[in-house]
N, C-alpha and C positions, 0 to 999 in steps of 0.2 A: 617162708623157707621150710618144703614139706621135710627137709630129713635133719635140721635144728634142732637138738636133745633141752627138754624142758622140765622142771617139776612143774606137774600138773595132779591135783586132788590127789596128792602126797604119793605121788606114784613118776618116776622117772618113763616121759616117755617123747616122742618127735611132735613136732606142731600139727604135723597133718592126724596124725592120731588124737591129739586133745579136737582140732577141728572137726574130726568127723563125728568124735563123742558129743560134740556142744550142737551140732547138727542136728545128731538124729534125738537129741533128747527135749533142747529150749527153744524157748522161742523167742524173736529177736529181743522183743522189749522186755525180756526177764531180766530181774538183776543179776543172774548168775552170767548172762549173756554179756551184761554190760563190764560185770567186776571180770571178765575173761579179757574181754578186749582192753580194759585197763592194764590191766597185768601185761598180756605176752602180745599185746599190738608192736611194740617194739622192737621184739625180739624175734617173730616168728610172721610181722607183716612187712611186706616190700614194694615197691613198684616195679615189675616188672622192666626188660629193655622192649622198648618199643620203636622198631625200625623205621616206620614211615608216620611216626607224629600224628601230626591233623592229615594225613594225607590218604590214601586207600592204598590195599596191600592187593599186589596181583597176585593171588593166588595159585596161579595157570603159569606162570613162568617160571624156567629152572637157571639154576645159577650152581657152579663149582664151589662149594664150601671145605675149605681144612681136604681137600682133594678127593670130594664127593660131590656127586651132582646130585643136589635138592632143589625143592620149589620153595619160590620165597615166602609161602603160608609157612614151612617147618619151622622156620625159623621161631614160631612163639614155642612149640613146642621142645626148641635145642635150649632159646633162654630159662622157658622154666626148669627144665631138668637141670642146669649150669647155677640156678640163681642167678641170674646177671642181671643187675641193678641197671634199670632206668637211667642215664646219665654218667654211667660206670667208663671206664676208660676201653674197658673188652666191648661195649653197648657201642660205644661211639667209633670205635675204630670198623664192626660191623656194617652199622650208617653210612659212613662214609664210604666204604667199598661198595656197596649193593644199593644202595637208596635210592638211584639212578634207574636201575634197573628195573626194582622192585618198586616203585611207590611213586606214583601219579595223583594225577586228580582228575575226575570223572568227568567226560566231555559233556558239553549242555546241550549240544546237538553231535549225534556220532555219527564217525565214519562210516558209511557202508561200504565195503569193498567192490558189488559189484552194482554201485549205481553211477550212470551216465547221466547227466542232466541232472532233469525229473523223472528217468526210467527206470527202473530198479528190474534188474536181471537174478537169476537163479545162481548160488555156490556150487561149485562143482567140489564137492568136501574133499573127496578122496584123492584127489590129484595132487602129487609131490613139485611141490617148489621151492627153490630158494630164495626165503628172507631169512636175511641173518641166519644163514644156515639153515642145513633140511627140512622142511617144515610139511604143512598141507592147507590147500585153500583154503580146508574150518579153521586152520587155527589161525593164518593168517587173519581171515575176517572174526574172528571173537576177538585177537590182541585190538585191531583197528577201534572195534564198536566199544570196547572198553574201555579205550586209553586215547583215545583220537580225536580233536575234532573234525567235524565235515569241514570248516572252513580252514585249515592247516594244509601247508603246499604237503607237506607228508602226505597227507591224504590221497592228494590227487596226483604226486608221483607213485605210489604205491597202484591207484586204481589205473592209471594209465598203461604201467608196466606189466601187470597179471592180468587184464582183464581176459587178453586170448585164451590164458591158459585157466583161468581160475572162474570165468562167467558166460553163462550161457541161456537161452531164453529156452524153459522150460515146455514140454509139452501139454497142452491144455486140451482139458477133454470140453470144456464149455467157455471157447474165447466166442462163437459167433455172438455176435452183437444183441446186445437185450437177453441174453442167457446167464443162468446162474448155474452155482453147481449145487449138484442134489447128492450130498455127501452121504446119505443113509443109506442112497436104493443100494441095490443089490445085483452083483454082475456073477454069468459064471465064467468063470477063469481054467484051462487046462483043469477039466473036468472040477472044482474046488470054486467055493461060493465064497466073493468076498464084498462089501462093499466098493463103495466111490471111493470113500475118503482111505481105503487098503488098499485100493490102485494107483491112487496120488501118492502115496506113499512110496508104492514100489517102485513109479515114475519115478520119482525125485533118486531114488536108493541108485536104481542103474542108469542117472543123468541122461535119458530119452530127450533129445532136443526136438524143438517143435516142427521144427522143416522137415524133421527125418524121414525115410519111407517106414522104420517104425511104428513112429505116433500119428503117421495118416492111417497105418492100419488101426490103431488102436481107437483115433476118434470114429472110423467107419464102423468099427466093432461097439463102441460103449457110448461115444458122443449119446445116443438118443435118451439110451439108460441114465449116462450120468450126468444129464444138463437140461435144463427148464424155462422156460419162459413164462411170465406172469401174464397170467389171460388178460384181455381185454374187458370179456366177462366172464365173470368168472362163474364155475357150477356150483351150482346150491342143490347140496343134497337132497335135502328135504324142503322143499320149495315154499309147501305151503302149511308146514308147523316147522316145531324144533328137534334138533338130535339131542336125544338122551345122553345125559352124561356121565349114565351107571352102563349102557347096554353095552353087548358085544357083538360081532357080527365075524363071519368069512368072508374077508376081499384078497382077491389075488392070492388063493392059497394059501393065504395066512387067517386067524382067528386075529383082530384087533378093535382097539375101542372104537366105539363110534365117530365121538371127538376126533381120535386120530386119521381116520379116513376122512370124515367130512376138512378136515385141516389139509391135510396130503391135496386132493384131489382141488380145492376153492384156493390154492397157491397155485395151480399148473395146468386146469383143463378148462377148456372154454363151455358154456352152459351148453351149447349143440355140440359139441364132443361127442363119438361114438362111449369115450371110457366114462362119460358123466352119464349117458344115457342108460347104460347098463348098470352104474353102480346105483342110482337113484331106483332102478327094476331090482336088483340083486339084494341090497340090503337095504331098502327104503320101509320095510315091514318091519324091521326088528330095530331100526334105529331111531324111525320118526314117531312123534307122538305130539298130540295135541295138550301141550301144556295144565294142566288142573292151577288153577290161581285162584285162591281162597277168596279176593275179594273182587274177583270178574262177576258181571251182574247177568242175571241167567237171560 
């Protein structure tokens, strides 16, 4: 009870104020700590109301209170400023109106809103829909993945009904087959340098679908830049010692370790590759070295 009037060290004053003195001064197992809690545990300690018990408190949901629309997190912060006792009749009558609303239990398997089958489709976040009122695809699918199971007919009346409006099969710079994506390289964009993984991004941001005449331009423009395939065999920089793993070198314009190039290039180019061939010419001087090993016999 922070604003409960108490004598404390012969001085009149509120429990949150003796608390925060016994705070910043003792430490727990002191006697002054213990003979405190003896004293004003009674008087200035409570249990809280607690709306959702053993249950999880959705956070993210709003609900009309006393003729305010709050989220049902505030509620710990309207009980503590109220005092409202755990078990109190104000606690319970709370509970029972909102508990429903507010307080679930966490699926074991959750919903996704846009998966069919085993295929899992892209959220179209920004598009306005109605559940239970105006909402948006994101928030749709975060109440779903939070509060949902996948095997609940909810579920699947939900995915069934939004999917037109709410899922969509995103545009991929690296679907062809045996490709990865090379989230680091680096594309230029309206004249501005961004990476792969700032173009996925910006895909996703203005929902690019994959059929689109868009994202065929987009994979004719970046596909090459931002998608890889693991060699068959693969280039060895320094074929016939080791890459140093203090030196530095210039590849592609850039100053980079050695390690990082010999790694870059033994993930994506084949050992007769024009780009192996040159980099082994280019920076095979400052990066290869024939190992010193103390106990190699001469």
């Amino acid at each position: 009870h922070h604003t409960t009037t108490i004598d404390f060290n012969d001085d009149e004053m509120t429990c949150k104020s003796a608390n925060n003195y016994l705070m910043e001064r003792f430490d727990t197992s002191s006697n002054t700590c213990s003979e405190a809690k003896a004293v004003l545990g009674e008087t200035c300690c409570y249990e809280i109301c607690n709306i959702c018990g053993e249950f999880d408190l959705d956070w993210d949901v709003f609900v009309n209170f006393e003729g305010e629309d709050m989220s049902c997190g505030d509620f710990n912060e309207f009980f503590r400023e109220e005092a409202i006792v755990d078990g109190s009749d104000q606690c319970s009558a709370v509970q029972g109106e909102f508990f429903d609303t507010c307080c679930y239990t966490s699926p074991s398997t959750s919903c996704q809103l846009c998966k069919q089958g085993d295929e899992y489709f892209e959220v179209n976040d920004n598009v306005q829909v109605d559940f239970n009122g105006p909402t948006t695809c994101y928030e749709v699918a975060s109440f779903l993945s939070r509060r949902t199971e996948d095997s609940e007919q909810a579920c699947s009346v939900v995915q069934t009904s939004l999917f037109d409006e709410c899922c969509y099969e995103k545009c991929n710079l690296s679907e062809a087959e045996g490709t990865y994506p090379d989230w680091g390289a680096e594309v230029e964009m309206d004249g501005n340098t961004a990476t792969c993984l700032e173009l996925d991004t910006a895909i996703k941001e203005a929902a690019i679908a994959n059929e689109s005449p868009e994202c065929q331009s987009l994979k004719d423009a970046f596909s090459p830049t931002c998608s890889y395939q693991i060699p068959k065999n693969a280039c060895d920089l320094c074929p016939s010692n080791a890459v140093s793993i203090s030196a530095k070198a210039g590849w592609n314009g850039k100053e980079m370790m050695c390690s990082d190039i010999k790694s870059r290039i033994s993930s994506r180019e084949e050992s007769d590759s024009q780009v192996c061939l040159s980099a082994q010419q280019q920076v095979g001087a400052a990066c290869c070295i024939d190992q010193c090993e103390i106990c190699e016999k001469p």
